[in-house]
C-alpha positions in Angstrom: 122.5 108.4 80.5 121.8 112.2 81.7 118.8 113.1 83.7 118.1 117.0 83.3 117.8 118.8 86.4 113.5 119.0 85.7 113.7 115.4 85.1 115.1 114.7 89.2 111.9 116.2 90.2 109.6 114.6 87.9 110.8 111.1 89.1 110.9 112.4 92.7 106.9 113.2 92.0 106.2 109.6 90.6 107.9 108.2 93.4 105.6 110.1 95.9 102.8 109.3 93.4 104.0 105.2 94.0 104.3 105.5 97.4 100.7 107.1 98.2 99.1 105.1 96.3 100.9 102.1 98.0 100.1 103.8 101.6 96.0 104.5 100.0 96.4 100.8 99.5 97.3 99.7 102.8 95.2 101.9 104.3 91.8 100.4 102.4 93.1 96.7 102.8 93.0 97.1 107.2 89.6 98.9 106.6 88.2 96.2 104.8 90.0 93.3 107.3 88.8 95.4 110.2 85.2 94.9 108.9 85.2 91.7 107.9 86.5 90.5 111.4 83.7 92.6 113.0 81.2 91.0 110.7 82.3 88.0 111.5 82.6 88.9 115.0 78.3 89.5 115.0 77.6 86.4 112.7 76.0 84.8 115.9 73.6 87.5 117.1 72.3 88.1 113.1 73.8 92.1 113.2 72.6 93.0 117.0 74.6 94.5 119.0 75.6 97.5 121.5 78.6 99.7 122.1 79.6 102.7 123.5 80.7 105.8 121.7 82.0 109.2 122.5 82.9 111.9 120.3 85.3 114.5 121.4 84.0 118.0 119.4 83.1 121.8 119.6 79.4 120.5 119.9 77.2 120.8 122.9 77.7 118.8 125.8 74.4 116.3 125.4 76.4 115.4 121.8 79.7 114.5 123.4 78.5 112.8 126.2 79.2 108.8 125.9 76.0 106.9 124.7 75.3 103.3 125.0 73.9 101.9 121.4 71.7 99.2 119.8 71.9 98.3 116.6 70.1 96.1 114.9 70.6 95.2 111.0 73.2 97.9 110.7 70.8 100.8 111.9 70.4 102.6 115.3 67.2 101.5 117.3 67.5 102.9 120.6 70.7 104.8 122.6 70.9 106.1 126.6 73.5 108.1 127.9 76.4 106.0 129.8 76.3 108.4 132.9 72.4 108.5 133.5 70.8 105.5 131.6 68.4 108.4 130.1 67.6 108.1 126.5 69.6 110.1 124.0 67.0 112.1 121.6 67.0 110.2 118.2 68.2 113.4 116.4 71.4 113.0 118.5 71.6 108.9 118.1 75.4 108.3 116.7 75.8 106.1 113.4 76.5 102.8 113.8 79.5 100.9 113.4 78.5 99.6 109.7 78.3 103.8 109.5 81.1 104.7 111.1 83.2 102.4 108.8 81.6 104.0 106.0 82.7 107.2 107.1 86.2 106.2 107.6 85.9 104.7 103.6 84.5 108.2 102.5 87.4 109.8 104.4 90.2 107.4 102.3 88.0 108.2 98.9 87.7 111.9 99.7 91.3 112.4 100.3 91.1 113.8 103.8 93.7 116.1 105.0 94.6 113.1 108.5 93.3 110.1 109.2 94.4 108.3 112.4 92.4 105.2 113.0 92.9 102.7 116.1 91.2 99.0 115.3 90.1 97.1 118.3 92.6 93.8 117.3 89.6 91.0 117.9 86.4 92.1 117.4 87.8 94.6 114.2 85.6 97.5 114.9 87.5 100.7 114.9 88.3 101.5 119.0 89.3 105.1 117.9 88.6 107.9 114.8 90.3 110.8 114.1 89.9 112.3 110.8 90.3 116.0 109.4 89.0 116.2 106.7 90.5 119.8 105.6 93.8 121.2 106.9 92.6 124.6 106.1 88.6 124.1 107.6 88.1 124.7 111.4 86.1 123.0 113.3 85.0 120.1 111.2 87.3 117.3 112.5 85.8 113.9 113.8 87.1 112.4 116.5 85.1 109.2 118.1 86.1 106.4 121.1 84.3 103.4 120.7 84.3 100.6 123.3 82.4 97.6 125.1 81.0 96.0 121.3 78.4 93.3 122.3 76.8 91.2 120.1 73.1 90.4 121.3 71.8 86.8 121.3 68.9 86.6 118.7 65.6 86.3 120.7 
């Protein structure tokens, strides 16, 4: 049998085609374990916990400063600034780690441009972000540290 010379490249595309997807896959199955281990990770202290975040951006200084969080239930309640215990203003409170996975899952589902993501190998939680989300956009990259996850003893 004869391929034509258009046919090579076809095949070369389904090929690529297989191996994304099997790459998309991969990527969504250590998103989802990562998760469930940090779930499981909180089961004690009913979804309350702390951790510290930094994001590295073109933003203003009070925004990449590293904050200290609570969350309880998924949500924000309260965050202070690691380097003076002050309180971060709620319009600058980060999202939580529930949010940040979600944001990693919308990255995957929106085809970003790079996604580099470090899971902390216990706990699950992801220790460091970096997505672009458009090769040809400036500016609009996210990159985030997170560190110290505590779960807090109901009470």
């Amino acid at each position: 049998m004869r391929l034509s010379l258009l046919a090579v490249p076809l095949c070369s595309l389904f090929l690529l085609a297989c191996t994304d997807d099997g790459e998309a896959h991969q990527e969504n199955a250590q998103l989802s374990s990562a998760r469930d281990r940090f779930e499981s990770s909180l089961t004690v202290s009913d979804s309350a916990y702390t951790f510290v975040i930094q994001r590295s951006c073109e933003c203003t200084a009070d925004v990449a400063r590293a904050m200290r969080a609570t969350v309880s239930d998924g949500e924000v309640i309260s965050a202070i600034y690691v380097d003076t215990q002050a309180d971060v203003p709620e319009a600058l409170w980060p999202r939580s780690i529930e949010g940040v996975f979600d944001q990693i899952q919308a990255a995957y589902d929106d085809d970003a441009f790079e996604i580099n993501i470090t899971y902390d190998i216990e706990q699950g939680f992801p220790r460091s972000v970096y997505i672009d989300f458009d090769d040809a956009a400036a500016d609009e990259e996210l990159a985030l540290q997170l560190s110290q996850v505590t779960p807090l003893l109901p009470g």
